[in-house]
N, CA, C and O atoms as CSV, one atom per row, in Angstrom:
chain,resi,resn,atom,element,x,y,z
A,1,UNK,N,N,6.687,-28.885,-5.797
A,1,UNK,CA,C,6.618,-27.462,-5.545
A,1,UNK,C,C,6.722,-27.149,-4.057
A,1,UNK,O,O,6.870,-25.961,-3.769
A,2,UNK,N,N,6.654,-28.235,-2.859
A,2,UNK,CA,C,6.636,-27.737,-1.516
A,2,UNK,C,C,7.957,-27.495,-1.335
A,2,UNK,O,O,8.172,-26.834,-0.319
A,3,UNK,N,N,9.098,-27.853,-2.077
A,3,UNK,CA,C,10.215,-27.493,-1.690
A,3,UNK,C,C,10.843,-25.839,-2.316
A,3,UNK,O,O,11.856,-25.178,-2.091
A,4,UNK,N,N,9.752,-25.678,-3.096
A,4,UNK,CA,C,10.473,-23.705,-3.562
A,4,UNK,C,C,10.666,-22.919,-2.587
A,4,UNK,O,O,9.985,-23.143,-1.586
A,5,UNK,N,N,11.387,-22.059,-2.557
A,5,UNK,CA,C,12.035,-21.279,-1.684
A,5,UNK,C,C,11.760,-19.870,-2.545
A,5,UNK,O,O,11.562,-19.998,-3.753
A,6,UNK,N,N,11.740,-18.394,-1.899
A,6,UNK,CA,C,12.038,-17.085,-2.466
A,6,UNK,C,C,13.881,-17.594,-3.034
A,6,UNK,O,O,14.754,-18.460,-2.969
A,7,UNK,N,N,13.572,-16.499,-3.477
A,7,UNK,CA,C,15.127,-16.172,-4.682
A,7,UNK,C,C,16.189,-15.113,-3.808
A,7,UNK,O,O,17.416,-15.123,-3.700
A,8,UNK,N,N,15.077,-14.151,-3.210
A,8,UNK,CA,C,15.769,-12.731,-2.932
A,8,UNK,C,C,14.791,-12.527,-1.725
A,8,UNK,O,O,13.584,-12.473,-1.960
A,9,UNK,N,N,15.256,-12.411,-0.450
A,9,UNK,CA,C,15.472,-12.334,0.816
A,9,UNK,C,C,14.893,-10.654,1.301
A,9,UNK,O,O,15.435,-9.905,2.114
A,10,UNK,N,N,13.753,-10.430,0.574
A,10,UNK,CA,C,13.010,-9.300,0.787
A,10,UNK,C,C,11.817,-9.479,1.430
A,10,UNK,O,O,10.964,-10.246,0.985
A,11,UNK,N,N,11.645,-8.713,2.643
A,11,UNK,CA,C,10.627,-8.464,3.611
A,11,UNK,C,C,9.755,-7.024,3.517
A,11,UNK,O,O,10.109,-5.976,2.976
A,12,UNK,N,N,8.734,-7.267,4.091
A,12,UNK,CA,C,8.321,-5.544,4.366
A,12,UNK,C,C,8.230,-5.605,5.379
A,12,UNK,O,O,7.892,-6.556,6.084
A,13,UNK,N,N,8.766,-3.724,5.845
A,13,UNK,CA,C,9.142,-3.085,6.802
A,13,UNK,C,C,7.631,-2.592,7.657
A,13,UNK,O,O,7.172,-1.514,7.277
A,14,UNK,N,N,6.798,-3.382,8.861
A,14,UNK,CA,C,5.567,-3.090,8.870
A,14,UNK,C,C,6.080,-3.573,10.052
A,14,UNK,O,O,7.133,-4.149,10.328
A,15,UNK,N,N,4.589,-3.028,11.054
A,15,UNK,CA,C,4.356,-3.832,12.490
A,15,UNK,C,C,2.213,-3.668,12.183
A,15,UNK,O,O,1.300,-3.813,12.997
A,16,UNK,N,N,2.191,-3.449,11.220
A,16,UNK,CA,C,0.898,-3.363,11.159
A,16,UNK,C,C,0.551,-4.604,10.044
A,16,UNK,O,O,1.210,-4.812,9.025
A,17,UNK,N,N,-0.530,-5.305,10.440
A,17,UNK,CA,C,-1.425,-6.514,9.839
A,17,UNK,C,C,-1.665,-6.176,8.585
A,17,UNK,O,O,-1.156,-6.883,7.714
A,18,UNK,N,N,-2.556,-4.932,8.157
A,18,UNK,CA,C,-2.925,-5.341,7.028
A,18,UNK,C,C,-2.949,-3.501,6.604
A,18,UNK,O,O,-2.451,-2.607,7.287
A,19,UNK,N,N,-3.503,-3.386,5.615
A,19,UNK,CA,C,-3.445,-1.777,4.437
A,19,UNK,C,C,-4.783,-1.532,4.923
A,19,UNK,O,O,-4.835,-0.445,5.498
A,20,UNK,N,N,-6.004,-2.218,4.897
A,20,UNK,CA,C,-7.029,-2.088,4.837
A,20,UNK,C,C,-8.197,-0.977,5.481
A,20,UNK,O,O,-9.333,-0.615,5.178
A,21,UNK,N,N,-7.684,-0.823,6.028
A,21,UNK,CA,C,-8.049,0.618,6.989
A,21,UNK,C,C,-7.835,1.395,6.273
A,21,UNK,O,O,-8.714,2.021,5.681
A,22,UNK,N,N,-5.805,1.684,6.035
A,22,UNK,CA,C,-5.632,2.950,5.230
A,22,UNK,C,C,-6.217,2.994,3.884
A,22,UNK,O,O,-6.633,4.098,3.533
A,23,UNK,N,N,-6.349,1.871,2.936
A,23,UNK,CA,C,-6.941,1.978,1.319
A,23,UNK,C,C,-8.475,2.691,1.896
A,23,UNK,O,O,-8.739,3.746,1.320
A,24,UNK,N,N,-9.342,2.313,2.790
A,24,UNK,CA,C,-10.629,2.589,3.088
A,24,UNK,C,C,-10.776,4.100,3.105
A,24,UNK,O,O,-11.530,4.809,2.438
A,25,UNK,N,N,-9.924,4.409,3.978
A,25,UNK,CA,C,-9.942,5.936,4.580
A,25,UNK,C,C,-9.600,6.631,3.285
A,25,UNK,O,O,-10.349,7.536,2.917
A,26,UNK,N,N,-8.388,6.258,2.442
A,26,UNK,CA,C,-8.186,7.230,1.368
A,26,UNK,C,C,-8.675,6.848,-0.288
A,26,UNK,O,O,-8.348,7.435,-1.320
A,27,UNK,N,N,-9.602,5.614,-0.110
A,27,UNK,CA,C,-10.809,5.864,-1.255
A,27,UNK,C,C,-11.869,6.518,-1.086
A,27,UNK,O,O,-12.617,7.008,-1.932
A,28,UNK,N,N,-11.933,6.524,0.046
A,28,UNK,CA,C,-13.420,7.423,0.815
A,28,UNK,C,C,-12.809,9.288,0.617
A,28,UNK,O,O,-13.558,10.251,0.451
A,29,UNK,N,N,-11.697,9.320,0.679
A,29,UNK,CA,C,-12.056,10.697,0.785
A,29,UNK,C,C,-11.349,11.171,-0.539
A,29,UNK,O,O,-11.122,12.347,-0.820
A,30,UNK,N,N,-11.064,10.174,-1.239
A,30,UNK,CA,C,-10.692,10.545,-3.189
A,30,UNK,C,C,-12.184,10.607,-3.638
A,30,UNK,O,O,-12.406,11.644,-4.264
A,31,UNK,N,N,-13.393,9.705,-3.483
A,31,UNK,CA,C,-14.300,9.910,-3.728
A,31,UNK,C,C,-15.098,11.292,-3.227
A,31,UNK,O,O,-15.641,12.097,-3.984
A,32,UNK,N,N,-15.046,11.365,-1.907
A,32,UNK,CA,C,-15.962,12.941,-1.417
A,32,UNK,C,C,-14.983,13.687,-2.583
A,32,UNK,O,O,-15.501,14.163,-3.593
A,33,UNK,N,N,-13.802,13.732,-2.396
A,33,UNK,CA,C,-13.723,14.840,-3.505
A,33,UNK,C,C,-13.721,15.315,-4.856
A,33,UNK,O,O,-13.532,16.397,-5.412
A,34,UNK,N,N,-13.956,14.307,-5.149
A,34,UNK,CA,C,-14.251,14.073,-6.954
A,34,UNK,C,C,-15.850,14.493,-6.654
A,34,UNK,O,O,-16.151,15.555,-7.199
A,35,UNK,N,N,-16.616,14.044,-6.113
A,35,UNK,CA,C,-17.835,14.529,-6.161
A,35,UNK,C,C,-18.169,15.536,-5.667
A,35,UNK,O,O,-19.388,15.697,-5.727
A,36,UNK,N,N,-17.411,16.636,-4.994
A,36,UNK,CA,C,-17.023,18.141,-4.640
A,36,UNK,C,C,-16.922,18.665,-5.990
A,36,UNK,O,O,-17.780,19.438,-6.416
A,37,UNK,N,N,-15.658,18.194,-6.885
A,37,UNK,CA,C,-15.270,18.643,-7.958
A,37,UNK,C,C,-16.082,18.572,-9.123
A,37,UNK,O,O,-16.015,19.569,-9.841
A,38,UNK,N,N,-16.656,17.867,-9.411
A,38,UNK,CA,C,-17.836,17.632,-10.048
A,38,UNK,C,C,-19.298,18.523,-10.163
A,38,UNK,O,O,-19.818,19.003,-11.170
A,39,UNK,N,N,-19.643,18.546,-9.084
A,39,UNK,CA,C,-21.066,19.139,-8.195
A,39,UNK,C,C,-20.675,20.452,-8.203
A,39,UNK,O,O,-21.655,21.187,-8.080
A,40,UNK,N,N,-18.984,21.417,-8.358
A,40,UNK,CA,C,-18.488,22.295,-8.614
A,40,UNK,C,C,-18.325,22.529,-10.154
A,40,UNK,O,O,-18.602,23.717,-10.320
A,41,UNK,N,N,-18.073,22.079,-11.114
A,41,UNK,CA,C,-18.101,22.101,-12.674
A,41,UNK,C,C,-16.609,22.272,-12.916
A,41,UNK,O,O,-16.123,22.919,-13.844
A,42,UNK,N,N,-15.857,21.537,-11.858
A,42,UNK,CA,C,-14.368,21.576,-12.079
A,42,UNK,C,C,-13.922,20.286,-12.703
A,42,UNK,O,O,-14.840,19.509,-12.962
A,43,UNK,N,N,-13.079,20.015,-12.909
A,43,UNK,CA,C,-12.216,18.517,-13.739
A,43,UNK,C,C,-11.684,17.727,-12.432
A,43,UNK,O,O,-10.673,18.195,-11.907
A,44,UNK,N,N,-12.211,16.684,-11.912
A,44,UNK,CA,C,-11.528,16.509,-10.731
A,44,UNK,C,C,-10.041,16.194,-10.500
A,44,UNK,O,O,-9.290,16.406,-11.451
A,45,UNK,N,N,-9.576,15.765,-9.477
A,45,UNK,CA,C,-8.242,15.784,-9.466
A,45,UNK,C,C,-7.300,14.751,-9.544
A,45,UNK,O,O,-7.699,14.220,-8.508
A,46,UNK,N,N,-6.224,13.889,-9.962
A,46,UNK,CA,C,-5.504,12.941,-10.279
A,46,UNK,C,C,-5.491,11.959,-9.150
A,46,UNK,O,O,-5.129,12.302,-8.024
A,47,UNK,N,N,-5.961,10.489,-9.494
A,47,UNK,CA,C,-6.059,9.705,-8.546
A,47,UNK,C,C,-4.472,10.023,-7.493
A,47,UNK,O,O,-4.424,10.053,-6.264
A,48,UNK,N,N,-3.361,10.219,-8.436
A,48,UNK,CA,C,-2.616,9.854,-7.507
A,48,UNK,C,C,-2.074,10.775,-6.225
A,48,UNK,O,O,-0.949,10.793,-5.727
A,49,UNK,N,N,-3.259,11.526,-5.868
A,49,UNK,CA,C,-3.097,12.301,-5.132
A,49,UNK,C,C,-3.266,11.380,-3.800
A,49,UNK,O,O,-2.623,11.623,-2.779
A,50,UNK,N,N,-4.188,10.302,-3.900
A,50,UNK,CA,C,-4.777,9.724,-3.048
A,50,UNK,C,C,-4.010,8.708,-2.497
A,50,UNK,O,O,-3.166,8.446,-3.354
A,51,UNK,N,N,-3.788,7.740,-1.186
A,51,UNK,CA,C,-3.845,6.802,-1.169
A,51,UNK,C,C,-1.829,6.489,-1.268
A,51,UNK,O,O,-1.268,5.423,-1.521
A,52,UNK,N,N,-1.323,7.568,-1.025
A,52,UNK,CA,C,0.110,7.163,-1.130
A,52,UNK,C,C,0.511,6.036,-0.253
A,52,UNK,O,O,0.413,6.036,0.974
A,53,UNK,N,N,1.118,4.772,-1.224
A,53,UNK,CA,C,1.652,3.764,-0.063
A,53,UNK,C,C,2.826,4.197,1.054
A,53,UNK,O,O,2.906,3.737,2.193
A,54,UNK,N,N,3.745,5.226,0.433
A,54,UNK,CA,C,4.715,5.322,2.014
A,54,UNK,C,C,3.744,6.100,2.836
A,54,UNK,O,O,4.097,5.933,4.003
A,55,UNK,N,N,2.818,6.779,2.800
A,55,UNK,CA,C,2.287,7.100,4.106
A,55,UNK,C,C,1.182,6.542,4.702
A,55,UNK,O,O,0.445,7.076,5.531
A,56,UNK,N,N,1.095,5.252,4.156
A,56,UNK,CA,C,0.304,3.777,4.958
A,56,UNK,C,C,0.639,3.082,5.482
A,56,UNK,O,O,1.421,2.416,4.805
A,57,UNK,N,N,0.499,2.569,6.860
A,57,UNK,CA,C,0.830,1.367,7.560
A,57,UNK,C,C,1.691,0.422,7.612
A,57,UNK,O,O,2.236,-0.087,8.591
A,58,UNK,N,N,1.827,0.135,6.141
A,58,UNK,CA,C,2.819,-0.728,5.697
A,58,UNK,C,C,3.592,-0.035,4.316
A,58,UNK,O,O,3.078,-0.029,3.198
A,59,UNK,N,N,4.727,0.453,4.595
A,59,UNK,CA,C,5.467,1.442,3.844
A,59,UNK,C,C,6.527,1.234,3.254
A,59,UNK,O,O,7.389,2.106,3.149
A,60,UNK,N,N,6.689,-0.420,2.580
A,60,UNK,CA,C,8.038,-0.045,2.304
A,60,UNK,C,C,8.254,-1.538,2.293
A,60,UNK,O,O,7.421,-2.327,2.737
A,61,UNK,N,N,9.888,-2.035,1.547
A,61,UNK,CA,C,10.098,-3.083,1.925
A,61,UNK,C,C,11.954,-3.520,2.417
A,61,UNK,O,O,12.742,-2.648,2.049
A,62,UNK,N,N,12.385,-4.322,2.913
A,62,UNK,CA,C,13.918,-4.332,3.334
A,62,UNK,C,C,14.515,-5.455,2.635
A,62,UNK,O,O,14.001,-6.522,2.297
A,63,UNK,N,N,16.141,-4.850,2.424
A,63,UNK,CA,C,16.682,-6.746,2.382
A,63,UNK,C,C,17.376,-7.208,3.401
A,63,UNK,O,O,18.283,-6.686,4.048
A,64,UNK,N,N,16.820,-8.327,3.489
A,64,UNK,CA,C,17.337,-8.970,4.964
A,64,UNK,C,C,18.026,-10.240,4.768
A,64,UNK,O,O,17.564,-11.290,5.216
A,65,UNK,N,N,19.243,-10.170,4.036
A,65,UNK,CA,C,19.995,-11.246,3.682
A,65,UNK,C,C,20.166,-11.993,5.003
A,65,UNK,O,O,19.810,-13.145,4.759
A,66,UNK,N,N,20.474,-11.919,6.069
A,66,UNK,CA,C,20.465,-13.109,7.354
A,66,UNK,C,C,19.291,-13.808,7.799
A,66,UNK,O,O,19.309,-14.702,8.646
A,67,UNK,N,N,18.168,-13.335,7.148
A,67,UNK,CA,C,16.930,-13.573,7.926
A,67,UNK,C,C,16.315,-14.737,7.014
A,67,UNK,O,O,15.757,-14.475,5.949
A,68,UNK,N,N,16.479,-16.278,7.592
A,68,UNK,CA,C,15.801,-17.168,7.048
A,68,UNK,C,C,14.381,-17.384,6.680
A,68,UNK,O,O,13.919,-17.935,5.680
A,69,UNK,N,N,13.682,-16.745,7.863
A,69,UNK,CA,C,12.141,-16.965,7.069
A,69,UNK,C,C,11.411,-16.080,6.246
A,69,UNK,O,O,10.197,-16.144,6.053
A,70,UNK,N,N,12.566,-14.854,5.534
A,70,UNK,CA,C,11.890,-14.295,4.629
A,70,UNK,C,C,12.486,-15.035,3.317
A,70,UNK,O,O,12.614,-14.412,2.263
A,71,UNK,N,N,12.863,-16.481,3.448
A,71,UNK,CA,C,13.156,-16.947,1.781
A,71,UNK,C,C,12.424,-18.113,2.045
A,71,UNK,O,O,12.928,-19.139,1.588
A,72,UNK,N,N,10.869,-18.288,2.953
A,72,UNK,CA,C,9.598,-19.229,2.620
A,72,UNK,C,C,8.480,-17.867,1.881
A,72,UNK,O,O,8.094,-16.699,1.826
A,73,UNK,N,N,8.444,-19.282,1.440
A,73,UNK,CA,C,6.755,-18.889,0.891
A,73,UNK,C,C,5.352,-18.649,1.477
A,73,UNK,O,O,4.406,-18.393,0.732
C-alpha cells in the first residue's frame, strides 16, 4: 500500500491551515440563535443557514493536472 498514489489530481484552493475557527464561530452563533428562537416560541431556523463552506477559510477545491504532489497521499 506505500506505493498508492491519488487517481485525480485535486487540491484545495486555501492558504489557511485549518476550518476550525470558522466551524467554531458559526456553531456558536447557530446555537445563540436557536435558543433566541426557542425562548421566543418560534420554530427555529434551518441548520443550513449556518456555517456555509464557500465562505470559510478553506473554500473550495482545484484541478491541478501538472502538479505532482497533489497525486500523494
Amino acid at each position: 500500500m506505500s506505493k498508492s498514489r491519488k487517481k485525480v489530481p485535486i487540491i484545495g484552493m486555501t492558504t489557511a491551515a485549518s476550518d476550525k475557527r470558522f466551524k467554531k464561530l458559526e456553531h456558536s452563533r447557530e446555537r445563540s440563535t436557536v435558543k433566541v428562537a426557542l425562548s421566543e416560541g418560534r420554530d427555529p431556523p434551518s441548520p443550513r443557514l449556518f456555517g456555509d463552506p464557500a465562505s470559510g477559510e478553506k473554500d473550495g477545491k482545484q484541478y491541478a493536472p501538472d502538479y505532482d504532489k497533489a497525486l500523494r497521499k
